[in-house]
Short mmCIF file of the C-alpha atoms (twelve columns), coordinates in Angstrom:
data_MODEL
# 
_entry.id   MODEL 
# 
loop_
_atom_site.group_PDB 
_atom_site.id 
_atom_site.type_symbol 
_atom_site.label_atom_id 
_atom_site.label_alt_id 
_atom_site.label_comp_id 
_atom_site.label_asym_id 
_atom_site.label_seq_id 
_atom_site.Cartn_x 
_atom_site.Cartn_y 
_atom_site.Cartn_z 
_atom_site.pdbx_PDB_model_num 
ATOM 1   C CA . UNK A 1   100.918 138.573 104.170 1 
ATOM 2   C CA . UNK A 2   102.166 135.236 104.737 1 
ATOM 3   C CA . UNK A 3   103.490 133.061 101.343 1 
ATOM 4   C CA . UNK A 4   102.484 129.204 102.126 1 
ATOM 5   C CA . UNK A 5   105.220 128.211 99.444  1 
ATOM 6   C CA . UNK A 6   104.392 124.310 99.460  1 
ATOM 7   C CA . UNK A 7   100.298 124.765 99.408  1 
ATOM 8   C CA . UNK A 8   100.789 126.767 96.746  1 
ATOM 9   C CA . UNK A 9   102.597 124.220 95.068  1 
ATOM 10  C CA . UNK A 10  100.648 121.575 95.741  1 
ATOM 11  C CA . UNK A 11  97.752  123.736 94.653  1 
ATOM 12  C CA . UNK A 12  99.419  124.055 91.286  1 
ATOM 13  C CA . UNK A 13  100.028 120.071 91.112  1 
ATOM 14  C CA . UNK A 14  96.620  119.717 91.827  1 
ATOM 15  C CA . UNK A 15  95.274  121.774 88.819  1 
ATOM 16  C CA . UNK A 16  97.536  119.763 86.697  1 
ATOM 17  C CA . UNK A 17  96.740  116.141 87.920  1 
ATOM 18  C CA . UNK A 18  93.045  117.303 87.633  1 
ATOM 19  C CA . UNK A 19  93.478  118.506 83.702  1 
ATOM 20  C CA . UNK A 20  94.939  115.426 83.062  1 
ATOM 21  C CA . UNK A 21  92.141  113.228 84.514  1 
ATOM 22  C CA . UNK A 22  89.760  115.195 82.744  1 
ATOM 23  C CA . UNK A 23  91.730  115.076 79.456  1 
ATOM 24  C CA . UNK A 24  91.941  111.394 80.135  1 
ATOM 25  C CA . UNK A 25  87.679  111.274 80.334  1 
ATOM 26  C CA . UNK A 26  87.541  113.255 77.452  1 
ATOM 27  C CA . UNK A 27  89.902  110.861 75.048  1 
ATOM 28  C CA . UNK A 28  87.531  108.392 76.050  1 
ATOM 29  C CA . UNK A 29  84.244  110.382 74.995  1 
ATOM 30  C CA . UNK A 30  85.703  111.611 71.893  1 
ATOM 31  C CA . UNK A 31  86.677  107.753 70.690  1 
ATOM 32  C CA . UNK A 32  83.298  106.036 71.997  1 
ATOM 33  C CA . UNK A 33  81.041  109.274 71.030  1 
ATOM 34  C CA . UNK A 34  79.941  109.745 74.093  1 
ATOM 35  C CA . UNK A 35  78.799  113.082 75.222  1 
ATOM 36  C CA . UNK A 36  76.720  113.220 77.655  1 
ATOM 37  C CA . UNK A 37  76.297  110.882 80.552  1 
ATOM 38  C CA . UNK A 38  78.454  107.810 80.687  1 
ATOM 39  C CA . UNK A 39  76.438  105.263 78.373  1 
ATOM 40  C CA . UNK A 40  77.475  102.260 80.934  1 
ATOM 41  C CA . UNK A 41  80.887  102.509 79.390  1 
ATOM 42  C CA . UNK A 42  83.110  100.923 82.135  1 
ATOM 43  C CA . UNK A 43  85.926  102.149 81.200  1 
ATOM 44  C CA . UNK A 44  84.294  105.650 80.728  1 
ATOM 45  C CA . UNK A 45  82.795  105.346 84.743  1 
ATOM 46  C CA . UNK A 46  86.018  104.195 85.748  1 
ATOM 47  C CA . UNK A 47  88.088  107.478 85.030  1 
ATOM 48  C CA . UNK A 48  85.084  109.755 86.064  1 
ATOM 49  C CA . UNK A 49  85.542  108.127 89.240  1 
ATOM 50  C CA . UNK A 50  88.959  108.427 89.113  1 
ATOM 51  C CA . UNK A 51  88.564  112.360 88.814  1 
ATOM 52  C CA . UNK A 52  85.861  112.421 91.124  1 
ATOM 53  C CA . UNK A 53  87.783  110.799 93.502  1 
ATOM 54  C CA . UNK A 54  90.274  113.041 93.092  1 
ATOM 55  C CA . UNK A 55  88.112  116.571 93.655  1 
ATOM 56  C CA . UNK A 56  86.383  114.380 96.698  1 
ATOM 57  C CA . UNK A 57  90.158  114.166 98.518  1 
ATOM 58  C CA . UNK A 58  92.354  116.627 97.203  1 
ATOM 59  C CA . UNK A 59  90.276  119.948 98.696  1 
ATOM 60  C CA . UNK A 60  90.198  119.024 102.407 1 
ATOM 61  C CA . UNK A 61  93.976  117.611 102.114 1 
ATOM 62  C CA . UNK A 62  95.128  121.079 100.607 1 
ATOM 63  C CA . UNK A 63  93.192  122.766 103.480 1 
ATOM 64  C CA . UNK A 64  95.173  120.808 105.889 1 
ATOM 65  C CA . UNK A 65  98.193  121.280 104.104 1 
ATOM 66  C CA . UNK A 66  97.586  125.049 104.702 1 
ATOM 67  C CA . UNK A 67  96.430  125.454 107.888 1 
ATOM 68  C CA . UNK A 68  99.502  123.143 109.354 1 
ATOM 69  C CA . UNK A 69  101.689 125.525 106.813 1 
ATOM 70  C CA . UNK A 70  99.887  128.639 108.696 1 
ATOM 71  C CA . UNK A 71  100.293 127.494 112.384 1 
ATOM 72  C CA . UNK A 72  104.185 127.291 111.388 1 
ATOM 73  C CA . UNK A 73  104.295 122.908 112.060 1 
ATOM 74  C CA . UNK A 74  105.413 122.317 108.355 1 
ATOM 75  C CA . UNK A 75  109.296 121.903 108.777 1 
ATOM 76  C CA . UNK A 76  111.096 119.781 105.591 1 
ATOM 77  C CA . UNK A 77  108.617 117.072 106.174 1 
ATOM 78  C CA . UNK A 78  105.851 118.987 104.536 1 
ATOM 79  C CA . UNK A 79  106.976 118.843 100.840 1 
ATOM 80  C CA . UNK A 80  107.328 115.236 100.459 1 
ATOM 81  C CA . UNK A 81  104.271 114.590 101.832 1 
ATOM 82  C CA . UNK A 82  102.679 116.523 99.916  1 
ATOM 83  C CA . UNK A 83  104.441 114.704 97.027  1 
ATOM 84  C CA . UNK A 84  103.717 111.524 97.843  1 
ATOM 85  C CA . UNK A 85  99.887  112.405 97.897  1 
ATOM 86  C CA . UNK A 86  100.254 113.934 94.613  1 
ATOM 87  C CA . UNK A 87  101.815 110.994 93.184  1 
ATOM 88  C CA . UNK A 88  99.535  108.618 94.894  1 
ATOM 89  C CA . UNK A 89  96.571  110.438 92.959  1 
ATOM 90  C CA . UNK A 90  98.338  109.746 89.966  1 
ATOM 91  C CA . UNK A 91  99.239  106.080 90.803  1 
ATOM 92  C CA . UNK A 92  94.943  106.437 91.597  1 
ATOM 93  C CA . UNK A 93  94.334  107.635 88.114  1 
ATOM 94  C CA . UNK A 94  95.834  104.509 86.817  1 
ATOM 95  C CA . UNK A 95  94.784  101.945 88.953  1 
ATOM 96  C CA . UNK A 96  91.378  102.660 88.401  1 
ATOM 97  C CA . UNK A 97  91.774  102.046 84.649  1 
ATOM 98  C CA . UNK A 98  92.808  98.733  85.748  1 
ATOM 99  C CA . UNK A 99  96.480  99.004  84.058  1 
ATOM 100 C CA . UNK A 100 98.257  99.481  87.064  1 
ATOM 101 C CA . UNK A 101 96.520  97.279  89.712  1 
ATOM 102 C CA . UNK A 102 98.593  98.193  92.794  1 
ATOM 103 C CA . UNK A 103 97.940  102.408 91.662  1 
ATOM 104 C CA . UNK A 104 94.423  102.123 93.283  1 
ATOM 105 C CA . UNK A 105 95.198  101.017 96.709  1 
ATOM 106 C CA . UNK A 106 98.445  103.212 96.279  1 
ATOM 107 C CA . UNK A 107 96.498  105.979 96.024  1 
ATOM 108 C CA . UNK A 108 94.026  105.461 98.589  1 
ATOM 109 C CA . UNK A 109 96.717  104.683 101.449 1 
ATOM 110 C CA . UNK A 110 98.664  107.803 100.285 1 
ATOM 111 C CA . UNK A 111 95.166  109.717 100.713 1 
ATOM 112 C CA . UNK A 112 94.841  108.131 103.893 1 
ATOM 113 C CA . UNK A 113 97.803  108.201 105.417 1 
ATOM 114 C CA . UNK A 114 98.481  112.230 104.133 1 
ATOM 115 C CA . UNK A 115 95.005  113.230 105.471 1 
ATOM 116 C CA . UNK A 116 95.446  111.283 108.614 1 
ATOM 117 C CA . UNK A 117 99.516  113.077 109.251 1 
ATOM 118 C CA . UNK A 118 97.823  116.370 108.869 1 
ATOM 119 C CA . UNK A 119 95.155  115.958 111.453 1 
ATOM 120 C CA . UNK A 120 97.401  114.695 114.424 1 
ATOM 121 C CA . UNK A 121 100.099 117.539 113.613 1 
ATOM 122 C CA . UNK A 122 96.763  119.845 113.670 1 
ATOM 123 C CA . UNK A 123 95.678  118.443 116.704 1 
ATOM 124 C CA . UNK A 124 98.820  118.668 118.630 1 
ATOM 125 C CA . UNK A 125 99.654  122.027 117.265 1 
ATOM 126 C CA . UNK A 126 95.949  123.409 118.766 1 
ATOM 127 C CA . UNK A 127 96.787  121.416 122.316 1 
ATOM 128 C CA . UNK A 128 100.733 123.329 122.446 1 
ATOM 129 C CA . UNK A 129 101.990 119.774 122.281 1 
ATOM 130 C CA . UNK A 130 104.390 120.292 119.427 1 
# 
């Protein structure tokens, strides 16, 4: 059985930037009473994005992350990446409550730019080209 040491991290980061948004939805519910739905709150709607967001890009960038892991293309660059997208979910998380205005576009290039890494080493790893 083959270990996939920095998926699995990653996998672990992910459950723990993904508590946090939620917490972070569920400070605001508890202060404005809100329970169910999002009562137009803006502030409310802007961290459910935030978390939806999040569950919307993290799953097909951690399958990436494995299958490059699994075809045996990961090499030292593979951690940091995957940091970088971690943190730029984070810097996300932020930015969309408006508090740090730089974290939202931060967060989608990091996306972006992870997601798009991944696919070309995929695709040259299936052509034999690296």
């Amino acid at each position: 059985m083959q270990l996939l040491p920095t998926t699995l991290c990653l996998s672990g980061a992910a459950a723990v930037v993904n508590f946090w948004l939620a917490t972070r939805i569920g400070q605001i519910r508890m202060a404005k009473k809100i329970f169910i739905g999002d009562a137009g709150d803006a502030q409310l709607i802007a961290r459910m994005r935030a978390q939806a967001n999040f569950i919307e890009q993290t799953p097909i960038t951690l399958i990436l992350f494995a299958l490059v892991e699994l075809a045996g293309k990961g090499g030292v660059w593979l951690a940091p990446l995957g940091a970088a997208f971690m943190l730029g979910r984070v810097a996300h998380g932020f930015g969309m409550d408006g508090r740090f205005k730089a974290g939202r576009p931060i967060g989608m290039a990091t996306a972006i730019i992870t997601q798009l890494t991944l696919v070309v080493v995929a695709v040259l790893a299936t052509m034999g080209r690296i």
